[in-house]
C-alpha positions as CSV (number, residue, x, y, z in Angstrom):
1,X,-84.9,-53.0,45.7
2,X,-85.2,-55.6,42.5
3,X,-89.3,-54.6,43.2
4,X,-88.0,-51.0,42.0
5,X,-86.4,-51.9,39.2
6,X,-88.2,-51.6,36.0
7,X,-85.7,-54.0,33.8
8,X,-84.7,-57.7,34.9
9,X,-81.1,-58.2,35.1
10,X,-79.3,-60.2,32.8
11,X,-82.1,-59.7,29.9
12,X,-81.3,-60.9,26.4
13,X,-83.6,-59.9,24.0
14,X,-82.8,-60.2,20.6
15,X,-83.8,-57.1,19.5
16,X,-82.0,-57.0,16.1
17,X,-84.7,-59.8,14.9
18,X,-86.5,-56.5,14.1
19,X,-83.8,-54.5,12.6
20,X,-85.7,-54.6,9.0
21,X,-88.9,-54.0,10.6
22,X,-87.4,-50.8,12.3
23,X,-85.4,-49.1,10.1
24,X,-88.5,-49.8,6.9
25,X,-91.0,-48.3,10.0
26,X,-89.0,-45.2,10.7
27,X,-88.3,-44.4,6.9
28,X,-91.8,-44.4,6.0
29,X,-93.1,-42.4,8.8
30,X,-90.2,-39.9,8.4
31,X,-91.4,-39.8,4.6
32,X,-94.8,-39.0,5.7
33,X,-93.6,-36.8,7.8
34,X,-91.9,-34.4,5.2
35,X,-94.8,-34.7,3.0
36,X,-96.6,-33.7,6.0
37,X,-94.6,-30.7,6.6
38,X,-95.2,-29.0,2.7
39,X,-99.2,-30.4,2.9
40,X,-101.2,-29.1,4.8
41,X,-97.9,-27.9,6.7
42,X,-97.4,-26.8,9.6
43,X,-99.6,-24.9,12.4
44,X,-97.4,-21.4,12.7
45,X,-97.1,-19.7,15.4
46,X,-97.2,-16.2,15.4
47,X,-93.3,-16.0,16.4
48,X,-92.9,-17.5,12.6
49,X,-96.3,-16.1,10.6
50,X,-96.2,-12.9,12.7
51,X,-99.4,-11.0,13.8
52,X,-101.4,-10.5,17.4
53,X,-102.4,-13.5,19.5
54,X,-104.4,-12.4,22.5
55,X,-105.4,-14.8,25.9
56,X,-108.8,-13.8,26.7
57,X,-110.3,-14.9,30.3
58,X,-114.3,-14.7,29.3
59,X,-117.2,-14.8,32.3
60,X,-118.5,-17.7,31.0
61,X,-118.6,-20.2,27.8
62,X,-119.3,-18.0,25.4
63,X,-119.6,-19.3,21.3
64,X,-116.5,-18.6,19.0
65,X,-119.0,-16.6,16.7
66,X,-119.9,-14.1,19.3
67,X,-116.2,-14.0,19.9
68,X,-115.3,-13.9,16.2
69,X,-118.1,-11.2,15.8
70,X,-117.2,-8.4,18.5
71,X,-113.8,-8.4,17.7
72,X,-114.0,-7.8,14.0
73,X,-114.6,-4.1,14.2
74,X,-110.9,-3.9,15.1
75,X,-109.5,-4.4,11.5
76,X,-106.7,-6.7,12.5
77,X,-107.8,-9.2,9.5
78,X,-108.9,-12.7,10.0
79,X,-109.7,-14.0,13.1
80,X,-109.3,-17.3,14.9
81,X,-110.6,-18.2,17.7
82,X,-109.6,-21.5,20.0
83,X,-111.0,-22.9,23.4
84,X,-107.8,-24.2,25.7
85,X,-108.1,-25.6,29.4
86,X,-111.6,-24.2,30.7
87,X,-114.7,-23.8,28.5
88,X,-113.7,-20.1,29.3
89,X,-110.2,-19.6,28.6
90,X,-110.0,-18.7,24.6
91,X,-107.0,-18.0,22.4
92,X,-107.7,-15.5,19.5
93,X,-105.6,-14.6,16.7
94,X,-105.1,-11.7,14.1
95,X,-103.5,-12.0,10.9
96,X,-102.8,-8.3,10.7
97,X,-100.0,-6.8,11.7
98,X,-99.9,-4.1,14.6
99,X,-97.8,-2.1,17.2
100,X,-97.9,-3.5,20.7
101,X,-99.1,-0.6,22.6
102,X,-101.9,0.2,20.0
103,X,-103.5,-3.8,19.8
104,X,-103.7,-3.5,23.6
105,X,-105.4,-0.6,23.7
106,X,-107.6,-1.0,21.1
107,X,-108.5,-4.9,22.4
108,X,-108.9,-3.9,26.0
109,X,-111.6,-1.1,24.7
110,X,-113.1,-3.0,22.2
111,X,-113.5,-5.8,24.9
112,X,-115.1,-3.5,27.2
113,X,-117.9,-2.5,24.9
114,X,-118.9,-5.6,23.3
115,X,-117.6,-8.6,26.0
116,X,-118.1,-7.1,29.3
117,X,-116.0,-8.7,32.3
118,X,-113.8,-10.4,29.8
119,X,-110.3,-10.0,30.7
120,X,-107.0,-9.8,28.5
121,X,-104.8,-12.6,29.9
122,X,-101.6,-12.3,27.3
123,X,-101.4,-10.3,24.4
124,X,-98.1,-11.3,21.7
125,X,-97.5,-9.0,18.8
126,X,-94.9,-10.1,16.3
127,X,-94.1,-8.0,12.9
128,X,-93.6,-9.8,9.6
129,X,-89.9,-8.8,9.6
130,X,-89.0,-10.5,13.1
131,X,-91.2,-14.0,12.6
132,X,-89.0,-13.9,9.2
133,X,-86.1,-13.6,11.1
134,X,-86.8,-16.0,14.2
135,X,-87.9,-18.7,11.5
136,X,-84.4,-18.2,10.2
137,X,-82.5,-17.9,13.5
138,X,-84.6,-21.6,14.5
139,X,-83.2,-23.4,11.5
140,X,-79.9,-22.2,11.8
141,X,-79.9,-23.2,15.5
142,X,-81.5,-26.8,14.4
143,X,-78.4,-27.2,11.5
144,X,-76.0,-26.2,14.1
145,X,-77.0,-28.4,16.4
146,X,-76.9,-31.7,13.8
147,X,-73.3,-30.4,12.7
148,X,-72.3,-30.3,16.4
149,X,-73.6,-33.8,17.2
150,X,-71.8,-35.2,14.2
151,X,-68.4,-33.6,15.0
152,X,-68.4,-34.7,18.8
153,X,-69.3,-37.9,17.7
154,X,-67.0,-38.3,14.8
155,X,-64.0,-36.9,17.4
156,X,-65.4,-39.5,20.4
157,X,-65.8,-42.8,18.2
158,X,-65.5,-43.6,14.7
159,X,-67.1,-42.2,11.5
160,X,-69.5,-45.1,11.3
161,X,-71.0,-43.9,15.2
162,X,-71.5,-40.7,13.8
163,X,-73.2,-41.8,10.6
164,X,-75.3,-43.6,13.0
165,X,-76.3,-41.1,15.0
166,X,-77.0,-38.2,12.5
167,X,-79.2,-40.5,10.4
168,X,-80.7,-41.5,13.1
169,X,-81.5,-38.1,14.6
170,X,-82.8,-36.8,11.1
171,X,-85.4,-39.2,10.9
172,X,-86.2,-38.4,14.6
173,X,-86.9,-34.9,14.2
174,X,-88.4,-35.2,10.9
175,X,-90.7,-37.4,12.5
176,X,-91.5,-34.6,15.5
177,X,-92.0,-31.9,12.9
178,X,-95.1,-34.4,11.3
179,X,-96.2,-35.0,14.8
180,X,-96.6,-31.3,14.7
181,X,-98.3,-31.3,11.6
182,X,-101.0,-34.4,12.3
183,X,-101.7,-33.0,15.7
184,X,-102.1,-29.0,14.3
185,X,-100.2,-28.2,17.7
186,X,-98.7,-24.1,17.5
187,X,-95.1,-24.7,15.7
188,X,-93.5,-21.7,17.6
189,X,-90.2,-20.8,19.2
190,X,-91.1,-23.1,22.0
191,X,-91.4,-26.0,19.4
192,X,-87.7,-25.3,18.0
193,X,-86.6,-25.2,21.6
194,X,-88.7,-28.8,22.1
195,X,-86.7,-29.9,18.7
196,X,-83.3,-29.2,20.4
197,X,-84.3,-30.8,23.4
198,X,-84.6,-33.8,21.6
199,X,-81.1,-33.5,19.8
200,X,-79.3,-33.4,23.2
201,X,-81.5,-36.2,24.9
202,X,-81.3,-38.6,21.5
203,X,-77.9,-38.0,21.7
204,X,-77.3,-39.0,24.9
205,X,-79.3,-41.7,25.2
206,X,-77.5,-43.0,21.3
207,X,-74.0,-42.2,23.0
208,X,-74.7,-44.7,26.3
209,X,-75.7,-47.4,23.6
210,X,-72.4,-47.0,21.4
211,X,-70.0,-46.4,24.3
212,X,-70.9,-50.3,25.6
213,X,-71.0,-51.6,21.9
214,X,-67.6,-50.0,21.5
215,X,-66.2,-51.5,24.8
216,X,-67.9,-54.6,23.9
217,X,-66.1,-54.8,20.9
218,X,-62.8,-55.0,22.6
219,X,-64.2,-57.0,25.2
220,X,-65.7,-60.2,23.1
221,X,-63.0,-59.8,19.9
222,X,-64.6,-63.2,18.4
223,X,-68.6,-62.2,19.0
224,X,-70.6,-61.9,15.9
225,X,-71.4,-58.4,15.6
226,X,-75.4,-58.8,15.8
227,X,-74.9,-60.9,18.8
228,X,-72.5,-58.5,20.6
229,X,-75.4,-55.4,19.3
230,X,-78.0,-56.8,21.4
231,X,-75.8,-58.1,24.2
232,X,-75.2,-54.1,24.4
233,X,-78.2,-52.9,24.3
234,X,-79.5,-55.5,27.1
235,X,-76.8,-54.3,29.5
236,X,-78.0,-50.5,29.1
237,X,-81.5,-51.5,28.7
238,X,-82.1,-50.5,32.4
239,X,-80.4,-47.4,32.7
240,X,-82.7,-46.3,29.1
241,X,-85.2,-47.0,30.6
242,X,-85.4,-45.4,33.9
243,X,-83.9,-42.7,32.0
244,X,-86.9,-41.9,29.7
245,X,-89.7,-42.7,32.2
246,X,-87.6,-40.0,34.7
247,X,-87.8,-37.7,31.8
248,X,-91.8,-38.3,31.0
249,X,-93.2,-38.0,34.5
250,X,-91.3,-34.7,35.3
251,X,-92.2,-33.1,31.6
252,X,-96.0,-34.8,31.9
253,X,-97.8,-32.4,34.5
254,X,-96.1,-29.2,32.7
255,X,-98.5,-31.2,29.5
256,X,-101.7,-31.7,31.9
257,X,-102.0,-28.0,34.0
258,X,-99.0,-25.9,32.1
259,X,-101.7,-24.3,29.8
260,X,-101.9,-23.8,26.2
261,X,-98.0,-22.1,25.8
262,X,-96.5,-25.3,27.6
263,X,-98.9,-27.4,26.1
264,X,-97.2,-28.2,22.5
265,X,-93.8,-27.7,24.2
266,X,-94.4,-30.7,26.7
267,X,-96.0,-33.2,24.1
268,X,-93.5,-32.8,21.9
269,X,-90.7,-33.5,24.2
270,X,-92.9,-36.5,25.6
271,X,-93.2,-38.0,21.6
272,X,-89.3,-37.1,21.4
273,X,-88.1,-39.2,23.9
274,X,-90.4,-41.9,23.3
275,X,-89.4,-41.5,19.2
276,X,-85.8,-41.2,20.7
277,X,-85.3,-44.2,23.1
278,X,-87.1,-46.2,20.5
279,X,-84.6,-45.4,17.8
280,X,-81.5,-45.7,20.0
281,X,-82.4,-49.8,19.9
282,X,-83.7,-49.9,16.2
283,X,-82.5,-47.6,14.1
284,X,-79.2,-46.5,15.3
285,X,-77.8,-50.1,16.4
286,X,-79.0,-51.5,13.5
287,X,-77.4,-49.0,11.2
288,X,-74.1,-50.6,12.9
289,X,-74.9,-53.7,12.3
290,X,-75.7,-52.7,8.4
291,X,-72.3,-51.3,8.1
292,X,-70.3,-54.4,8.6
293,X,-68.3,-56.5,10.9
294,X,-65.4,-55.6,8.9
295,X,-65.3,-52.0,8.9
296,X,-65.8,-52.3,13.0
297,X,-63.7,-55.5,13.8
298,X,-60.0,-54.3,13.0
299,X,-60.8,-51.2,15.3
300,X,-61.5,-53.5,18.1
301,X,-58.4,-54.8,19.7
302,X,-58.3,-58.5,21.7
303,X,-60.1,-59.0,24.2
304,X,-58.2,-59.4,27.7
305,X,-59.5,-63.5,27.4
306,X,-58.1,-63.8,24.2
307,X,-54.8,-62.7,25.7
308,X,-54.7,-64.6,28.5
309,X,-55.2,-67.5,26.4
310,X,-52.7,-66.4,24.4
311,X,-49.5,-65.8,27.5
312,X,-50.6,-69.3,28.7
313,X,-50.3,-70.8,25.4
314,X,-46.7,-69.7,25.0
């Protein structure tokens, strides 16, 4: 069994030698990040931008201008055409706006006459007045979600856990969101649902982290606080681990063969937990240990040696 296991017992890294390091890292990238998100921006999807996408199954390779070309008789405005998976699987999108029944019908005809033996795989037709609305409904279910994390938090340990952990989860997804804009990856309803993902895993993985630094501080009353930080994290170190790399190889097939609407889903949730495990150790620990040993230390009570010491003494 210690051959299986993928984290030495009794480790003790110092990780908070890279505290600085860490928290200057994340803040830059995270600044990127948002600059990112207003230039260029982000890849919508057509839940958010509305408009017709349309999955087309062609005989062969066939060029995106001969694509581009016998669709444009269809007046849906601009069109963009993208190569996923096989050299004959194709993505193409319409700007315009349409009603469901009359894109398919007009695609499958027009297909017919110009791109013989091509087939219509998936067709999505969103209207400018529900992408505005779904946009909405995905913030307000990312806002929700921070303001939930903080309140359990808050109510579990003390304020400066939950200070921790919401700072912490910001500059996680802000990071995401510019991992969506670098890679041009489809920011869609699947990508919000990705973003959420990552709330509820950071969080879990942050709250395994603080439980042991919070028993810890009970534990060794007379510790220095940095000390006691990475003696914490060495003892979950293990359980993080096998965690995240549990997590990566059941999401990483679903990124290799689940096709181009799992695709963006899947490596974002694989750059999540990465960005997520790796904050958990230097950014949210740290921004303990920035807070102060005295704003932590008269929460802790003894520790059972200290009162042992203490009976036999008297």
């Amino acid at each position: 069994m210690r051959l299986l296991r993928l984290v030495p017992d009794n480790t003790r890294i110092r990780f908070m030698r890279g505290r600085f390091a860490g928290v200057i890292t994340s803040a830059v990238l995270s600044t990127l990040s948002v600059v990112l998100f207003f230039y260029p921006g982000l890849n919508l999807g057509v839940d958010f931008r509305g408009g017709v996408v349309a999955e087309l199954h062609m005989p062969g390779p066939t060029p995106p201008d001969t694509i581009r070309s016998a669709l444009e008789p269809l007046g849906f405005g601009d069109i963009r055409v993208q190569q996923f998976g096989a050299p004959n699987e194709v993505l193409v999108r319409f700007d315009a706006q349409a009603q469901p029944d009359n894109a398919q019908r007009r695609i499958t005809a027009q297909l017919a006459q110009t791109l013989p033996a091509t087939q219509l795989r998936r067709l999505e037709v969103v209207g400018a007045k529900v992408s505005g609305e779904l946009f909405r409904d995905g913030l307000l279910a990312t806002a929700l979600a921070f303001l939930a994390v903080l309140a359990y938090i808050w109510f579990r340990f003390d304020w400066q856990f939950g200070v921790g952990v919401v700072v912490t989860l910001i500059l996680d997804v802000t990071k995401t969101v510019g991992f969506f804009a670098v890679t041009r990856l489809e920011f869609d309803l699947n990508a919000v649902a990705a973003l959420l993902i990552l709330i509820g895993y950071s969080v879990t993985d942050k709250v395994v982290v603080y439980d042991r630094i919070r028993e810890n501080l009970r534990r060794h009353a007379t510790m220095p606080l940095r000390e006691l930080i990475d003696l914490s994290i060495n003892q979950t170190l293990g359980r993080t681990v096998a965690t995240s790399l549990t997590v990566l190889l059941s999401i990483l097939p679903l990124a290799l063969i689940g096709g181009e609407i799992l695709r963006g889903f899947a490596l974002a949730i694989i750059f999540g937990i990465v960005v997520g495990t790796s904050s958990s150790i230097f950014i949210a620990s740290p921004i303990l240990l920035f807070l102060g040993e005295k704003r932590l230390r008269p929460r802790a009570g003894p520790s059972p040696g200290a009162a042992t010491r203490a009976a036999v003494g008297s």
